[in-house]
Backbone atoms as SQL, in Angstrom:
CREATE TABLE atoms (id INTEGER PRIMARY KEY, chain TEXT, resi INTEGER, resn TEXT, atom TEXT, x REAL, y REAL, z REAL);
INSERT INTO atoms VALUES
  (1, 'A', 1, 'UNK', 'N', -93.778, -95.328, -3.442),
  (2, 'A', 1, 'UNK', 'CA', -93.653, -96.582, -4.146),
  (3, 'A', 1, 'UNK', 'C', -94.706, -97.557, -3.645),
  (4, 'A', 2, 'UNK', 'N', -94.813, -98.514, -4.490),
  (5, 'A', 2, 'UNK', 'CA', -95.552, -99.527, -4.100),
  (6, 'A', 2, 'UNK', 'C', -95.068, -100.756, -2.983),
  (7, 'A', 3, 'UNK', 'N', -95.719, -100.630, -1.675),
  (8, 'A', 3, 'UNK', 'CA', -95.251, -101.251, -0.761),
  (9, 'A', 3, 'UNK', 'C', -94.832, -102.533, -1.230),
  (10, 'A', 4, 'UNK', 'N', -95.088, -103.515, -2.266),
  (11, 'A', 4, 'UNK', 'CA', -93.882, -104.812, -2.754),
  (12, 'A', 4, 'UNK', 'C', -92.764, -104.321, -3.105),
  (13, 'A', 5, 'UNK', 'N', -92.733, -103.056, -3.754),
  (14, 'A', 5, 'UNK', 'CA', -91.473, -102.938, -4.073),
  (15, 'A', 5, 'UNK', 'C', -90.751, -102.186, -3.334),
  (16, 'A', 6, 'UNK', 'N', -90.917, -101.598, -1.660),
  (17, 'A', 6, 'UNK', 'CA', -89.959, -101.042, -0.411),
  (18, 'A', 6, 'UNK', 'C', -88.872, -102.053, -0.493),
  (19, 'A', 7, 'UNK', 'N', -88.847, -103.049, 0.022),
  (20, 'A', 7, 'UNK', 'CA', -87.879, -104.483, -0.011),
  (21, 'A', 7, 'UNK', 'C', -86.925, -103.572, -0.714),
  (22, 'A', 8, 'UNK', 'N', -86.606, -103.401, -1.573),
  (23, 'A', 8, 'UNK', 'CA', -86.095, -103.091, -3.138),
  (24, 'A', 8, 'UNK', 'C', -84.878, -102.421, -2.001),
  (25, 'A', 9, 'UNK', 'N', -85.529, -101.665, -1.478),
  (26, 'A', 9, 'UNK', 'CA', -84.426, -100.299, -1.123),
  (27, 'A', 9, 'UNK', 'C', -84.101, -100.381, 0.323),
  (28, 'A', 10, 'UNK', 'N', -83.967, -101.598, 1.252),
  (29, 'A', 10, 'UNK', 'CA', -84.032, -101.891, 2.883),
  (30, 'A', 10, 'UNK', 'C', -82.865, -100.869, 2.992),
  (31, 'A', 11, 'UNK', 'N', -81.807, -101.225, 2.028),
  (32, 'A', 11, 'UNK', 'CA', -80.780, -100.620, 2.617),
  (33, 'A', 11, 'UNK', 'C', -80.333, -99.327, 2.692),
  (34, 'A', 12, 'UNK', 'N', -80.944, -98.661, 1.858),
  (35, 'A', 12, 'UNK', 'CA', -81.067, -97.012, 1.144),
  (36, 'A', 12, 'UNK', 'C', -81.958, -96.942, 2.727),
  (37, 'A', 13, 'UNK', 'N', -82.723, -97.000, 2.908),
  (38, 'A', 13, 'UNK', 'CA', -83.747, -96.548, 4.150),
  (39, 'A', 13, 'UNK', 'C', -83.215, -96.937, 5.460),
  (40, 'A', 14, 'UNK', 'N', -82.344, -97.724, 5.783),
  (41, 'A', 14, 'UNK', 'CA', -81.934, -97.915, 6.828),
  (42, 'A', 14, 'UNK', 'C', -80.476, -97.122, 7.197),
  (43, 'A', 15, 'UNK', 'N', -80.114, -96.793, 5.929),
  (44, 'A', 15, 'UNK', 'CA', -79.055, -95.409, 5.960),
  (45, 'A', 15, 'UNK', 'C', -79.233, -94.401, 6.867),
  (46, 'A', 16, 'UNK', 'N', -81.073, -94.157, 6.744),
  (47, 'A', 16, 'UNK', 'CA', -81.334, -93.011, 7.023),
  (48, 'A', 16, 'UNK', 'C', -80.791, -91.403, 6.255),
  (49, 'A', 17, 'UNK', 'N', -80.264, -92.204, 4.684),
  (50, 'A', 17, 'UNK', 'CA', -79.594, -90.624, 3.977),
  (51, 'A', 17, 'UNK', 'C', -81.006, -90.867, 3.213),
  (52, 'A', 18, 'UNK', 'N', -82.358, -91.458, 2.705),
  (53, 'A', 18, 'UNK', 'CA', -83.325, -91.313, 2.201),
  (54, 'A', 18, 'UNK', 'C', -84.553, -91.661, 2.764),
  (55, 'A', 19, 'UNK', 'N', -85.463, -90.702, 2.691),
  (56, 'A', 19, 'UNK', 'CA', -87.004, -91.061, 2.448),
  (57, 'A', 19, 'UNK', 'C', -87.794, -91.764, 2.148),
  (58, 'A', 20, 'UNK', 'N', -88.197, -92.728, 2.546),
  (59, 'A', 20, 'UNK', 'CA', -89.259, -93.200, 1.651),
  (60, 'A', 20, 'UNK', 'C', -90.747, -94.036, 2.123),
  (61, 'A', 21, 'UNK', 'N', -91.662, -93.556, 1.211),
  (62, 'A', 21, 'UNK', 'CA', -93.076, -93.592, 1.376),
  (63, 'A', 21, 'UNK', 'C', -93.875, -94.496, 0.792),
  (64, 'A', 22, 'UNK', 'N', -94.247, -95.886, 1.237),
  (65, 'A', 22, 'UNK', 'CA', -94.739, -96.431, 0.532),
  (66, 'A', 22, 'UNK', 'C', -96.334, -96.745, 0.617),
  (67, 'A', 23, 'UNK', 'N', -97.027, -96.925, -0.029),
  (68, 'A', 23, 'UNK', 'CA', -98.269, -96.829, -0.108),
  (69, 'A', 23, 'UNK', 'C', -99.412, -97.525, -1.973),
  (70, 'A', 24, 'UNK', 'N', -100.623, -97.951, -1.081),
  (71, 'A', 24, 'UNK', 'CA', -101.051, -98.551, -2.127),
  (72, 'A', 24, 'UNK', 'C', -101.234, -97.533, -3.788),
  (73, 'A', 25, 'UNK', 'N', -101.219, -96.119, -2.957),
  (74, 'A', 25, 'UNK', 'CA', -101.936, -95.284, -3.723),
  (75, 'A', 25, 'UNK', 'C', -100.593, -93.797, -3.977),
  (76, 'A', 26, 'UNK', 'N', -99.497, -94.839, -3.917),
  (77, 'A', 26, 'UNK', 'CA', -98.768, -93.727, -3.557),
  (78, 'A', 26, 'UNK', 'C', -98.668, -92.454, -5.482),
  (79, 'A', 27, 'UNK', 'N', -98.765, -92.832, -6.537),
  (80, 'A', 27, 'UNK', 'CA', -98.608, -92.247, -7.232),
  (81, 'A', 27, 'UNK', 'C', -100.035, -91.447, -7.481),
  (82, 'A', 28, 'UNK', 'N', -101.248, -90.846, -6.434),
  (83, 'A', 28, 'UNK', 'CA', -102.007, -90.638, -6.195),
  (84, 'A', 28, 'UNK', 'C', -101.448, -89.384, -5.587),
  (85, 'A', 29, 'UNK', 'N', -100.698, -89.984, -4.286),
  (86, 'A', 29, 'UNK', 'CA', -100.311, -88.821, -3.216),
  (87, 'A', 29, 'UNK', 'C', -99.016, -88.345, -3.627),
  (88, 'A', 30, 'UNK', 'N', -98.270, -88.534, -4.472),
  (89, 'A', 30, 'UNK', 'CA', -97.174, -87.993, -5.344),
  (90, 'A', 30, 'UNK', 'C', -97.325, -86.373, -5.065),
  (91, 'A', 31, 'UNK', 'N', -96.453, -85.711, -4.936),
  (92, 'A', 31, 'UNK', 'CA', -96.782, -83.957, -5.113),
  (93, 'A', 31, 'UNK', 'C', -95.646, -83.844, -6.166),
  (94, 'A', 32, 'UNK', 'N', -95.828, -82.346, -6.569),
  (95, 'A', 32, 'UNK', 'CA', -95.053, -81.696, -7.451),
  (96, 'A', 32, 'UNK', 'C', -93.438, -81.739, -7.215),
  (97, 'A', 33, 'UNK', 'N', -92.570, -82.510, -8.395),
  (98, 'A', 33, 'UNK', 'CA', -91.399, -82.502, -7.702),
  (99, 'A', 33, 'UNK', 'C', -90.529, -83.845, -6.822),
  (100, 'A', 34, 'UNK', 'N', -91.480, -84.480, -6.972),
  (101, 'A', 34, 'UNK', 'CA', -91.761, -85.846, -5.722),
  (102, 'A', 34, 'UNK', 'C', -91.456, -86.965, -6.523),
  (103, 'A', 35, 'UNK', 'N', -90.561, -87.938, -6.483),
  (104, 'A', 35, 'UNK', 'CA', -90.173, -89.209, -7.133),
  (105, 'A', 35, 'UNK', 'C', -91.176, -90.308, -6.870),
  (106, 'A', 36, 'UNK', 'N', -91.532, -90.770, -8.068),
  (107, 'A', 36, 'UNK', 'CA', -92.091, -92.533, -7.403),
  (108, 'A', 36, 'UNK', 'C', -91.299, -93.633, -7.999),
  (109, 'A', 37, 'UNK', 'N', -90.614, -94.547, -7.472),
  (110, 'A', 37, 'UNK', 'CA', -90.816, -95.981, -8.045),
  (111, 'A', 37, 'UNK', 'C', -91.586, -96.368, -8.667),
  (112, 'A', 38, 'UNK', 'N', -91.479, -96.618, -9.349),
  (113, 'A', 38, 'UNK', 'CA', -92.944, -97.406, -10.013),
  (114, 'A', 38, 'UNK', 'C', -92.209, -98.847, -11.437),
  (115, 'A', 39, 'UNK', 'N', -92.606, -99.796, -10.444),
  (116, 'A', 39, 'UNK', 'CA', -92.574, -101.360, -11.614),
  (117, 'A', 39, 'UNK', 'C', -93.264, -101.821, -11.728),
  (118, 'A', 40, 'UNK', 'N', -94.653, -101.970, -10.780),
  (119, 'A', 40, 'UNK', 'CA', -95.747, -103.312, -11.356),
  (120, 'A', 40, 'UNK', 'C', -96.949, -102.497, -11.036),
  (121, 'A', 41, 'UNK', 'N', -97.161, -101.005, -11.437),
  (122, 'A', 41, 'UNK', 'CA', -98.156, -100.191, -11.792),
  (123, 'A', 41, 'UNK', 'C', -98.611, -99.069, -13.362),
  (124, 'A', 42, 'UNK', 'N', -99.499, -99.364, -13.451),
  (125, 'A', 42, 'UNK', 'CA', -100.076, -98.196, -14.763),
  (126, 'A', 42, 'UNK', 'C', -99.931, -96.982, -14.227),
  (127, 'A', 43, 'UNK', 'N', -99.617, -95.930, -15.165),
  (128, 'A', 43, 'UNK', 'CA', -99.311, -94.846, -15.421),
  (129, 'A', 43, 'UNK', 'C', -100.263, -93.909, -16.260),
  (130, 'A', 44, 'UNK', 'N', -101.136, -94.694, -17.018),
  (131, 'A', 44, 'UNK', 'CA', -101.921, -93.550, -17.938),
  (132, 'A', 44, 'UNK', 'C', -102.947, -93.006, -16.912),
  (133, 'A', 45, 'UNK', 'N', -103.226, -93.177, -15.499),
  (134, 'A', 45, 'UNK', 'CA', -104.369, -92.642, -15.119),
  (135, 'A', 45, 'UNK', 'C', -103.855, -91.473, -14.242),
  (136, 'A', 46, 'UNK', 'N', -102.326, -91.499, -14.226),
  (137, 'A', 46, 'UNK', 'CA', -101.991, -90.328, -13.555),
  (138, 'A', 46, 'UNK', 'C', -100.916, -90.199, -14.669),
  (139, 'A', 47, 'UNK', 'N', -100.792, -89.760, -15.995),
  (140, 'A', 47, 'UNK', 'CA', -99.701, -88.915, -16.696),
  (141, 'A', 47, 'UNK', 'C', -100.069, -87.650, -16.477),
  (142, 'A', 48, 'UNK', 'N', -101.325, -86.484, -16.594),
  (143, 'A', 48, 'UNK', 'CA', -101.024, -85.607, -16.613),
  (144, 'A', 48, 'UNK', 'C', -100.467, -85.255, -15.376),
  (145, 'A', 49, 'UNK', 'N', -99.935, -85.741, -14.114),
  (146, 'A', 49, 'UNK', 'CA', -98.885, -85.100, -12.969),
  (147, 'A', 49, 'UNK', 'C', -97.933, -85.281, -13.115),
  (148, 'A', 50, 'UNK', 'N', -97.420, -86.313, -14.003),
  (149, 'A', 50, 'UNK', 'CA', -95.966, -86.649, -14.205),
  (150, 'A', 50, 'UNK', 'C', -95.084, -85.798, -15.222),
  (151, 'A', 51, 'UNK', 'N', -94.021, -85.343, -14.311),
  (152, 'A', 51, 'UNK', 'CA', -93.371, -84.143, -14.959),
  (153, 'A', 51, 'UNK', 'C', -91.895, -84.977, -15.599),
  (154, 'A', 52, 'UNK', 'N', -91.376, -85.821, -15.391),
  (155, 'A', 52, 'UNK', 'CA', -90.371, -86.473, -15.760),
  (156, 'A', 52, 'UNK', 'C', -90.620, -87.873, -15.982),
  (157, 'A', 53, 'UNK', 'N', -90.045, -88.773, -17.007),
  (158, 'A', 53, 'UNK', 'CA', -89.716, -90.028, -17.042),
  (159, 'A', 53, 'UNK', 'C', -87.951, -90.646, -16.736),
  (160, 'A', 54, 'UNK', 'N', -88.532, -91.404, -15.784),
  (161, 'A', 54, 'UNK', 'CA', -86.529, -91.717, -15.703),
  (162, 'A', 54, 'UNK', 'C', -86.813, -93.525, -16.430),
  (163, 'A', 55, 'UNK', 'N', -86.476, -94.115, -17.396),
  (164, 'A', 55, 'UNK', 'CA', -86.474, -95.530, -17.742),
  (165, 'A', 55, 'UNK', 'C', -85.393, -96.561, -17.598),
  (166, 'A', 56, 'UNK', 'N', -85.060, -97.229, -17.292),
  (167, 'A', 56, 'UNK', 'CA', -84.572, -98.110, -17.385),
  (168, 'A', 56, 'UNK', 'C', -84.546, -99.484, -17.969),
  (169, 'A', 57, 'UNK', 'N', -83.450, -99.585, -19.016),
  (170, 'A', 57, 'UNK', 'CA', -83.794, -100.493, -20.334),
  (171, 'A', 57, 'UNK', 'C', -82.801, -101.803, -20.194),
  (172, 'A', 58, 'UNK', 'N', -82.557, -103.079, -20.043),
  (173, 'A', 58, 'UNK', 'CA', -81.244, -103.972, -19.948),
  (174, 'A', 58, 'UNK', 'C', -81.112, -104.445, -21.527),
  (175, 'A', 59, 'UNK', 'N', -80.257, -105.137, -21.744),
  (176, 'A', 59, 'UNK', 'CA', -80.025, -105.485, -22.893),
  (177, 'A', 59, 'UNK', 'C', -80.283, -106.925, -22.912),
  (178, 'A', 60, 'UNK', 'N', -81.415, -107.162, -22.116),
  (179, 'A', 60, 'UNK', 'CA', -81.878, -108.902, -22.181),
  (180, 'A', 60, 'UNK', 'C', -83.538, -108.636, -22.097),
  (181, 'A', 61, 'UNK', 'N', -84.294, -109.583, -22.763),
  (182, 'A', 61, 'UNK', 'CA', -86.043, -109.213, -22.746),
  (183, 'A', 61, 'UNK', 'C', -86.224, -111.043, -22.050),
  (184, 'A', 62, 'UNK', 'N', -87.119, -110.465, -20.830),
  (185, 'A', 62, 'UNK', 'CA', -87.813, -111.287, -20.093),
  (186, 'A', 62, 'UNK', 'C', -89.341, -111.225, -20.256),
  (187, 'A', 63, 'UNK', 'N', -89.828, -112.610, -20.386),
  (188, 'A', 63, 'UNK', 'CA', -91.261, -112.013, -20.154),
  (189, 'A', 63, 'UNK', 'C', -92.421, -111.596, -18.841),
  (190, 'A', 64, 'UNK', 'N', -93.129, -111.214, -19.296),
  (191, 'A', 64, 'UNK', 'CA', -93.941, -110.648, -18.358),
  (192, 'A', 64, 'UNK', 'C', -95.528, -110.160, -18.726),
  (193, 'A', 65, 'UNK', 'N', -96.125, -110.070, -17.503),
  (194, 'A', 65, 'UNK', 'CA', -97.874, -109.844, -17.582),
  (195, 'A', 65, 'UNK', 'C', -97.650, -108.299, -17.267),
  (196, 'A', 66, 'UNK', 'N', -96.984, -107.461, -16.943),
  (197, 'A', 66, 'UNK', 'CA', -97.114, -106.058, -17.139),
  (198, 'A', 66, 'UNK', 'C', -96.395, -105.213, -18.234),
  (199, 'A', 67, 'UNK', 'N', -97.188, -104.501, -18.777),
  (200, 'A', 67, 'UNK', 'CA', -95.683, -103.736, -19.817),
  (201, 'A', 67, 'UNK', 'C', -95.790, -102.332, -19.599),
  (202, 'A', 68, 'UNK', 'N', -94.926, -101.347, -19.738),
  (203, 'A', 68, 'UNK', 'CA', -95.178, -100.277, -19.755),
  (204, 'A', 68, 'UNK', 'C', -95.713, -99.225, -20.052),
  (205, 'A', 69, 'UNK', 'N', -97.582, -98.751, -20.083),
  (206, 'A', 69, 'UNK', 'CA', -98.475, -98.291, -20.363),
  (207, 'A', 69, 'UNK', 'C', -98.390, -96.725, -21.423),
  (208, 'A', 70, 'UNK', 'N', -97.383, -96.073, -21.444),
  (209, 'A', 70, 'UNK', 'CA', -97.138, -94.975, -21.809),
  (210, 'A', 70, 'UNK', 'C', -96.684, -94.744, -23.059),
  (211, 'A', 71, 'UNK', 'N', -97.231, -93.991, -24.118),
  (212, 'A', 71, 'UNK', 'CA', -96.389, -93.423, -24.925),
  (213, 'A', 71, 'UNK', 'C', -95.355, -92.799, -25.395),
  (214, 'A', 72, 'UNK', 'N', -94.014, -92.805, -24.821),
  (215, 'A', 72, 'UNK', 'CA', -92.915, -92.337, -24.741),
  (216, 'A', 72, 'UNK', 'C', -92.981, -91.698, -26.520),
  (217, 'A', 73, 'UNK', 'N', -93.684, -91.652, -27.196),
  (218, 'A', 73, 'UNK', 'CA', -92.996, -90.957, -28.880),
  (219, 'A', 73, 'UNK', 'C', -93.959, -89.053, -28.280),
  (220, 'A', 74, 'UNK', 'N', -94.681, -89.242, -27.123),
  (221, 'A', 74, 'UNK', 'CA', -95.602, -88.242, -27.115),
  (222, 'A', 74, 'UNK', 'C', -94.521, -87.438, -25.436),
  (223, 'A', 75, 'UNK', 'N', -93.668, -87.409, -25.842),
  (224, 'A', 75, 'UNK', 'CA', -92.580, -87.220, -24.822),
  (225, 'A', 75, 'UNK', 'C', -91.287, -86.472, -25.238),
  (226, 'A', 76, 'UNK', 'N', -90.627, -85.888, -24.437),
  (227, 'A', 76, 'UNK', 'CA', -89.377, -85.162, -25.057),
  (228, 'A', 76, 'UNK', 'C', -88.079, -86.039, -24.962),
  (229, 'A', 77, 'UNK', 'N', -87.502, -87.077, -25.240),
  (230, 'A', 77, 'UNK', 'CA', -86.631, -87.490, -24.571),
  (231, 'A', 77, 'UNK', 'C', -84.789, -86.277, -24.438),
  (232, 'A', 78, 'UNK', 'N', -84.642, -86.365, -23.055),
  (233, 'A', 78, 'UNK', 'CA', -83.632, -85.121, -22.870),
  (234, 'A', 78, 'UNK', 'C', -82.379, -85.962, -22.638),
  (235, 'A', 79, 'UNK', 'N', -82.293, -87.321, -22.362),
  (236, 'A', 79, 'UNK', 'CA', -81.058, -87.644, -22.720),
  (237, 'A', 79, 'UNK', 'C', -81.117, -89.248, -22.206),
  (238, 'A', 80, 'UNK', 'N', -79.654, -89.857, -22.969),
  (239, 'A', 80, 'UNK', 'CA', -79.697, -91.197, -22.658),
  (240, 'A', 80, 'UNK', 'C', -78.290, -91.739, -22.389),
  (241, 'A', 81, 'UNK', 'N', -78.315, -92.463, -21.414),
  (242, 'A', 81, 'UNK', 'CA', -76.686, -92.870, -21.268),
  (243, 'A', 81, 'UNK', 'C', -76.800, -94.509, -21.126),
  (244, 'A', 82, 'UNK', 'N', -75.432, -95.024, -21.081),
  (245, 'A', 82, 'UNK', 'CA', -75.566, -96.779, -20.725),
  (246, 'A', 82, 'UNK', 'C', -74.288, -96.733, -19.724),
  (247, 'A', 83, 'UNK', 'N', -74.777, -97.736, -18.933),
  (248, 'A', 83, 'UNK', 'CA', -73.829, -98.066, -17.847),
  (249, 'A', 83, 'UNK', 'C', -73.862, -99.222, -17.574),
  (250, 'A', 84, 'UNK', 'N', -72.480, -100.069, -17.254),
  (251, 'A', 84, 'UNK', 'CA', -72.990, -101.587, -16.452),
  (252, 'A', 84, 'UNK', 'C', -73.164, -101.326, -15.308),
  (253, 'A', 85, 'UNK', 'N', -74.535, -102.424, -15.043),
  (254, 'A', 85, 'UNK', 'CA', -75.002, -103.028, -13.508),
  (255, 'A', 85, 'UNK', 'C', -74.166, -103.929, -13.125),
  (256, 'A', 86, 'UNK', 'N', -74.673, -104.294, -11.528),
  (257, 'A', 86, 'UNK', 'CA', -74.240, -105.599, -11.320),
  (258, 'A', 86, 'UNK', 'C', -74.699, -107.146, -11.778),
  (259, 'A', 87, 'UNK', 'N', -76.172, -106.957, -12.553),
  (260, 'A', 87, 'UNK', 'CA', -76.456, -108.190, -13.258),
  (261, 'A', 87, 'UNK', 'C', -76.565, -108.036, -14.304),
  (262, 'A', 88, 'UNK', 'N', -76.434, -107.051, -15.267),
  (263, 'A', 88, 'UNK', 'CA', -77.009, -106.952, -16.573),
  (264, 'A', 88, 'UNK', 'C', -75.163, -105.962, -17.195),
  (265, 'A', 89, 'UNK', 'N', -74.540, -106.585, -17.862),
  (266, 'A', 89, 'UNK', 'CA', -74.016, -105.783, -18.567),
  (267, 'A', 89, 'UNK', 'C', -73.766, -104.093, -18.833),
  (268, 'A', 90, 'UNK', 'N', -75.095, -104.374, -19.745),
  (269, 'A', 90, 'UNK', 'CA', -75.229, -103.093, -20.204),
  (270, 'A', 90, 'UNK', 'C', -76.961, -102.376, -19.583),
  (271, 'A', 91, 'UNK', 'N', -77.045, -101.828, -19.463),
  (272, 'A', 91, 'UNK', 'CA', -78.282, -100.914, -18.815),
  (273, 'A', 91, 'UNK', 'C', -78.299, -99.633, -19.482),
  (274, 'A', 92, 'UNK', 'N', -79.274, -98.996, -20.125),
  (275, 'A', 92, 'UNK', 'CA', -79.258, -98.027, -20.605),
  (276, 'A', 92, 'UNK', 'C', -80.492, -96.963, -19.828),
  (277, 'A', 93, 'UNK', 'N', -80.059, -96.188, -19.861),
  (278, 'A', 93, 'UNK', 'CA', -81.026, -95.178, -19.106),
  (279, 'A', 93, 'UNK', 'C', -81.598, -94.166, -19.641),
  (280, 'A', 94, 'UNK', 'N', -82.999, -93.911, -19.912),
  (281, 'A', 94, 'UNK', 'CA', -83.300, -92.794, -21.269),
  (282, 'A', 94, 'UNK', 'C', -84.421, -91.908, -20.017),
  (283, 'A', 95, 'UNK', 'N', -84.151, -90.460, -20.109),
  (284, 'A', 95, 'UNK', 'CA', -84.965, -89.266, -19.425),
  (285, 'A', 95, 'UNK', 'C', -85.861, -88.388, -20.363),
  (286, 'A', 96, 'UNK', 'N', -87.249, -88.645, -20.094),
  (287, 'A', 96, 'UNK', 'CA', -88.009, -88.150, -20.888),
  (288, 'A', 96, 'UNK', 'C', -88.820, -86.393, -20.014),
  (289, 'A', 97, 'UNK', 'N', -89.263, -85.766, -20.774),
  (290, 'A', 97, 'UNK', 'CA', -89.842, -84.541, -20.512),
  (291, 'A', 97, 'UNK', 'C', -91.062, -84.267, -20.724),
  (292, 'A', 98, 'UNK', 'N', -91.721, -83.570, -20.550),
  (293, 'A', 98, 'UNK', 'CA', -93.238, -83.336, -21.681),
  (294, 'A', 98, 'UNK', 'C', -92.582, -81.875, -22.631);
């Protein structure tokens, strides 16, 4: 992940039940199989390594200077569920494939 966004997870990592690697270049050093975080980075310069999309959608639109670089219609989507968060209602979650 991108070292601004470690913060994100202090508490997941201080568990010590997860991993995690953060780095400027981390979807660079990604291997086969290997999860990234990813919120305030582009994606088209590394899609062909990316073997899965996991998304996350809320049911409120904020604005913003980044949007999500990818063509998801050039994608398999394999399934989608909704769940409430703790700030957002509804959250929907869609898993894409190649």
């Amino acid at each position: 992940m991108n070292p601004a966004s470690e913060k994100l997870f202090a508490e997941q990592k201080e568990s010590g039940k997860v991993t995690l690697q953060a780095a400027a270049d981390f979807l660079e050093q990604a291997g086969e199989g290997e999860y990234c975080f990813v919120e305030n980075t582009g994606l088209q310069a590394v899609e062909a390594k990316i073997e899965k999309i996991i998304v996350f959608w809320w049911n409120r639109h904020y604005p913003s200077d980044r949007k999500f670089d990818l063509d998801l219609s050039k994608w398999n989507k394999v399934s989608e569920g909704e769940f409430a968060g703790y700030s957002h209602e509804k959250i929907t979650k869609e898993v894409y494939e190649k």
